[in-house]
N, C-alpha and C positions, 0 to 999 in steps of 0.2 A: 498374394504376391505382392514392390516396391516394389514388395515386393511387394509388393509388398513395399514398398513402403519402405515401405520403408525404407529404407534407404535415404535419411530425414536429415537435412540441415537444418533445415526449418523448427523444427522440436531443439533442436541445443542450439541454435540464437536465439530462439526465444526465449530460451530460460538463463542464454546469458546478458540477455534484456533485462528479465527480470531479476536475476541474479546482483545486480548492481544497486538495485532496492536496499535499505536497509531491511531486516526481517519485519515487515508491520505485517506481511500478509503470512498467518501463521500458518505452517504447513498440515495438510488435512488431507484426508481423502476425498470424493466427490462424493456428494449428498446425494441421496436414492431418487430427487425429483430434478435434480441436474444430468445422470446418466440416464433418466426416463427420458425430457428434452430431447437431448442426444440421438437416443434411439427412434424419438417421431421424426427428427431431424433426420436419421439416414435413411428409414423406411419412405418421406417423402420426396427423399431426392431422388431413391432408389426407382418409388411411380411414374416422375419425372422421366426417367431413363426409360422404360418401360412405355410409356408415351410415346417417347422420342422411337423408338425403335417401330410403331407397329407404325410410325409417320414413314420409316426406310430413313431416319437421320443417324443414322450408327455413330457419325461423329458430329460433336456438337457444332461444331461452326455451320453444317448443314440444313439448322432452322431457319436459316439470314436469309435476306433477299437475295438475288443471282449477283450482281454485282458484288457484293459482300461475301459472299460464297468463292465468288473468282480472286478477289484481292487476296484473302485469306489464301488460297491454294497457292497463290502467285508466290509468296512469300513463304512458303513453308519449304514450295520449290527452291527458291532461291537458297535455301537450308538454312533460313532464321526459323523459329517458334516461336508458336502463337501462346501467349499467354493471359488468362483472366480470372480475375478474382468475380465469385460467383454467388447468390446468395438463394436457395430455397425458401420459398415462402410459406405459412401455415393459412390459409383461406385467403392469401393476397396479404397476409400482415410479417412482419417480421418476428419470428420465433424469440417466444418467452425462453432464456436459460437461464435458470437461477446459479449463482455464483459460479456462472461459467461462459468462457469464451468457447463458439464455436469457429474455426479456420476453414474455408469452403475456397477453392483454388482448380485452375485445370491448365494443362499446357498439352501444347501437341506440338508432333513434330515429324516431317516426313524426311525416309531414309530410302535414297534411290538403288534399285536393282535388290533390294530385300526382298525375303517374302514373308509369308506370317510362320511358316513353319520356325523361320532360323528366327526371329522375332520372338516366338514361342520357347526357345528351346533356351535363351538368353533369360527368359524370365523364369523359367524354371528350372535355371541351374542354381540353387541354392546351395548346392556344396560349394561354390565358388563366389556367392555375393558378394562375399568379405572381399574379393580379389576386384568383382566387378565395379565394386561401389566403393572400394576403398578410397581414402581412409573414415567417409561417414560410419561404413559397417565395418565391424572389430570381427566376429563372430554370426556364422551362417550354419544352419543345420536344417536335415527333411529329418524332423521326428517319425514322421508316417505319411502312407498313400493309401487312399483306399478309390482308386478309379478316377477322377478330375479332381478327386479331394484331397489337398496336402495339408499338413501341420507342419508347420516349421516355429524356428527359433533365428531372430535375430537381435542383434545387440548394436545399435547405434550410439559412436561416440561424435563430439566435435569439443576442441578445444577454443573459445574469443576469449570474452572477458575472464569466464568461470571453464572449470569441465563439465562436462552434461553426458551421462551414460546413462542407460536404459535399457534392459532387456525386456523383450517382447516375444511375447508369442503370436500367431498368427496361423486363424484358417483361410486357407485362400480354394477357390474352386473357378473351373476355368469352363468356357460354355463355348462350344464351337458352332456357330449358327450358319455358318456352310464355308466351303473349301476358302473361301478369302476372308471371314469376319472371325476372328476370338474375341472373346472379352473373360478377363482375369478380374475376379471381386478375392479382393484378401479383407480380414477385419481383422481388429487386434481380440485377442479373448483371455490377455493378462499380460499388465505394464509395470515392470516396478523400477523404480531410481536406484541405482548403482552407484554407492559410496567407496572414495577412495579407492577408484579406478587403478589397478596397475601395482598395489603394493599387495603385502600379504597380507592385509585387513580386509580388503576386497570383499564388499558384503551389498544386500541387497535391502534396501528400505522396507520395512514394515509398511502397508499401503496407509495406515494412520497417521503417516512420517512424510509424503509425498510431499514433495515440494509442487505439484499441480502443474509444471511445466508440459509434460503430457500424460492426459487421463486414458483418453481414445485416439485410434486411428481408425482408420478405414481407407483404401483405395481402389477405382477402379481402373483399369486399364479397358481401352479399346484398340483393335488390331488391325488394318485392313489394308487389303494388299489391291493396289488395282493405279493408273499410271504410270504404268514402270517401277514403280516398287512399291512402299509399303508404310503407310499412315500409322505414328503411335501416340497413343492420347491416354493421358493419367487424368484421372481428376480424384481429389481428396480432400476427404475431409477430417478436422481434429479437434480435441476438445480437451481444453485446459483452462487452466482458474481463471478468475478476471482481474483486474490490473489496479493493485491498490487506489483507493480512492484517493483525488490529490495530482497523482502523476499519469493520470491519461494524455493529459497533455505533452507527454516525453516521450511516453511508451508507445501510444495509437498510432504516431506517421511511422514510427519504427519497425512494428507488427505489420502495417499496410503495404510496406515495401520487402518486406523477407521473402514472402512467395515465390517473386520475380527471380531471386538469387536460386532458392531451392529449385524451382523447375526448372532452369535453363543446366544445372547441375546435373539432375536426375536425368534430365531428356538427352542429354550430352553423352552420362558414361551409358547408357542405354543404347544410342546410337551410334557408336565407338563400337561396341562389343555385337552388336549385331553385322557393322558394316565387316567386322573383321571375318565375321561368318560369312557375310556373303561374298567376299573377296577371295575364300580358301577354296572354294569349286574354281572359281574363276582362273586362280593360276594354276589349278590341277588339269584344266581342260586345253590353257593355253598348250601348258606340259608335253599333254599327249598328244595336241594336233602337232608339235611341232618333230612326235619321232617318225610317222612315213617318210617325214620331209627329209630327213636324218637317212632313213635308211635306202628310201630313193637317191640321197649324194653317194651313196657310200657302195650303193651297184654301179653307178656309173663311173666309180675311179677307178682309176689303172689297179691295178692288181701288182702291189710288191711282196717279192719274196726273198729272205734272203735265206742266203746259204752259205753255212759254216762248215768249211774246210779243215778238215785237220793236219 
């Protein structure tokens, strides 16, 4: 699930960051000891998680001391999101990736009088991404289900300096750890770059052809419902080439600061499309208390009748 993801600004500014590059960094696909990284990279975050949860910290700000914990809540109340850039460590050091950037990011954001169901039911409407997340998603589809396991397809565009399209694939499986907790892990399990978006040339890169902008995604989603509505927390991570030698100095505050745009985006139309859910009982219930009221005015009026005379 943005799903999944996806649902990504983040992947096309940054490749119209890098887009702006003249070609020095030549286009490739990812080296088998760059996608290996990657992979210790997500299985370590993933123990991390796994940690966090037998600690009862379901959502991350929950590690912090009580005060920290309170401010954090305060503020999510207030309907800001909390957002941080995040980093996994390999024995306490910073993970080797050979000619590759890994992106590690989390936001949350609480949605009042939600619950995890209608939460749920917004992340797994993938026939409708395209609609919920538009215009980052062009193209949303459920390939298949097989019980918490979905396969989908989606296709992230964003237009800055350059265009950036991308279709993705994605397994996402979803883990209900009781009536108030979900958590959604979608991975990507094939990305390819979309050339000449929108004409009739419309074709898909060769992965030898990658412009590196994005290799991997992965995302997690956590769900949890409990002071009056309903806590939702992304974290992800990405992984894309690294930034010609020369111009980190141009590129690196640029890349440091995208995060902040993409998840106040994602956490936004996510919270939009849920609140709308949980608003549609709401005036369906208004609705109904107000017909006794209706039909109690309507015995106590006089009673007209007319009569037509010929």
């Amino acid at each position: 699930m943005l799903p999944t993801i996806s649902r990504s600004t983040f992947p096309a500014f940054l490749a119209a960051v890098l887009g702006i590059l003249p070609t020095i960094a030549a286009a490739h696909e990812p080296k088998p000891e760059t996608l290996a990284a990657f992979n210790r990279y997500r299985d370590q975050t993933e123990a991390r998680m796994d940690t966090d949860l037998r600690a009862d910290h379901f959502l991350y700000f929950e590690r912090y001391p009580e005060s920290r914990r309170q401010s954090i809540a305060e503020q999510l109340r207030r309907g800001e999101f909390y957002l941080e850039p995040l980093r996994t460590l390999d024995d306490d050091h910073k993970f080797s990736v050979p000619a590759g950037i890994i992106h590690h990011w989390l936001g949350i954001a609480f949605i009042p009088r939600a619950t995890v169901e209608q939460t749920k039911s917004v992340l797994d409407d993938y026939a409708h991404h395209n609609q919920i997340y538009f215009p980052d998603v062009r193209q949303s589809k459920l390939l298949s289900r097989n019980g918490d396991n979905r396969e989908v397809f989606l296709q992230f565009y964003s237009r800055t300096m350059v265009t950036a399209v991308f279709n993705v694939n994605m397994t996402s499986d979803t883990t209900d750890y009781s009536a108030t907790r979900t958590a959604v892990r979608a991975c990507s399990t094939r990305i390819a770059d979309v050339e000449d978006y929108g004409k009739p040339d419309e074709h898909e890169l060769r992965p030898a052809d990658s412009h590196g902008y994005l290799w991997q995604l992965c995302t997690w989603w956590h769900i949890e419902e409990k002071d009056g509505g309903t806590y939702i927390q992304v974290e992800a991570i990405e992984l894309s080439r690294t930034v010609p030698f020369g111009f980190g100095w141009l590129i690196n505050p640029l890349i440091h600061n995208v995060p902040r745009t993409f998840l106040s985006h994602l956490l936004n139309a996510t919270r939009k499309a849920v609140t709308a859910k949980s608003a549609a009982p709401e005036k369906l219930s208004a609705r109904l208390s107000a017909i006794p009221v209706a039909i109690a005015a309507n015995s106590l009026a006089p009673a007209h009748t007319t009569i037509h005379c010929s």
